[in-house]
C-alpha positions in Angstrom: 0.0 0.0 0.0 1.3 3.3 -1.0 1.3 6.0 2.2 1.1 9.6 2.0 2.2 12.1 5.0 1.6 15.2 5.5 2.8 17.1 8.5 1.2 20.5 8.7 -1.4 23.2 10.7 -4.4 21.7 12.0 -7.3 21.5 9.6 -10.9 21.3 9.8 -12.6 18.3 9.0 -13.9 19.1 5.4 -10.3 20.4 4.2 -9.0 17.2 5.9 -11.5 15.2 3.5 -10.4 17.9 0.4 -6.3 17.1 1.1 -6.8 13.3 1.4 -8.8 13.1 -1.8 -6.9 15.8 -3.5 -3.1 13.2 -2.4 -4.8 10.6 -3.3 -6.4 11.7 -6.8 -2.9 12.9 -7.5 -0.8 10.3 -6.4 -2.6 7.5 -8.6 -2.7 9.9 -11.9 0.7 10.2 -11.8 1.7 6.6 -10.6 -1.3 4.3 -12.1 -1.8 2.8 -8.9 -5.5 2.5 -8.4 -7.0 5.2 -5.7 -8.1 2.3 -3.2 -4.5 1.0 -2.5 -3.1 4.7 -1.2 -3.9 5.4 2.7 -3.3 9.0 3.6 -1.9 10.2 7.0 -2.2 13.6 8.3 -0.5 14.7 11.1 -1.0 18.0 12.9 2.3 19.6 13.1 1.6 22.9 15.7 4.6 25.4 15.0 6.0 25.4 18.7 6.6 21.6 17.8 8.7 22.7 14.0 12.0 24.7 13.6 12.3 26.2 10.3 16.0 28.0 9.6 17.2 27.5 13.2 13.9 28.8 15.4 10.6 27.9 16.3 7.8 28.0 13.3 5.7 30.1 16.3 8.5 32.8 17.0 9.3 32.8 13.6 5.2 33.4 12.7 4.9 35.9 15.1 7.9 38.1 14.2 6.0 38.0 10.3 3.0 39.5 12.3 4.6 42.9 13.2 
C-alpha cells in the first residue's frame, strides 16, 4: 500500500477530507496505482513543535506579524 504524509497546521474536518482526496487523486494519476491501494496520513504539526532555519515556526510566525 502506497502511504502519503503530510505534517502540517491543524485543519478542519472538510479540508481534511479535500487534502486526502486531492493526495490521493494525484498520487494515482501520476503513478497508475489504483485510488483504493493509497492510505493518507495527516499529522498535525503545531509550530511550537517545528523549527524552520534555526527557530521555532511560532517565533518565527509571530515576528512575520509585526
Amino acid at each position: 500500500m502506497p502511504t502519503i504524509f503530510f505534517y502540517g497546521p491543524e485543519l478542519d474536518t472538510e479540508r481534511k477530507k479535500e487534502l486526502i482526496k486531492s493526495f490521493t487523486e494525484t498520487a494515482s494519476r501520476l503513478t497508475g496505482i489504483d485510488k483504493s491501494a493509497f492510505v493518507v496520513y495527516l499529522r498535525p504539526s503545531p509550530p511550537d513543535t517545528v523549527g524552520v532555519g534555526g527557530e521555532l515556526l511560532r517565533e518565527r510566525l509571530e515576528r512575520e506579524k509585526r
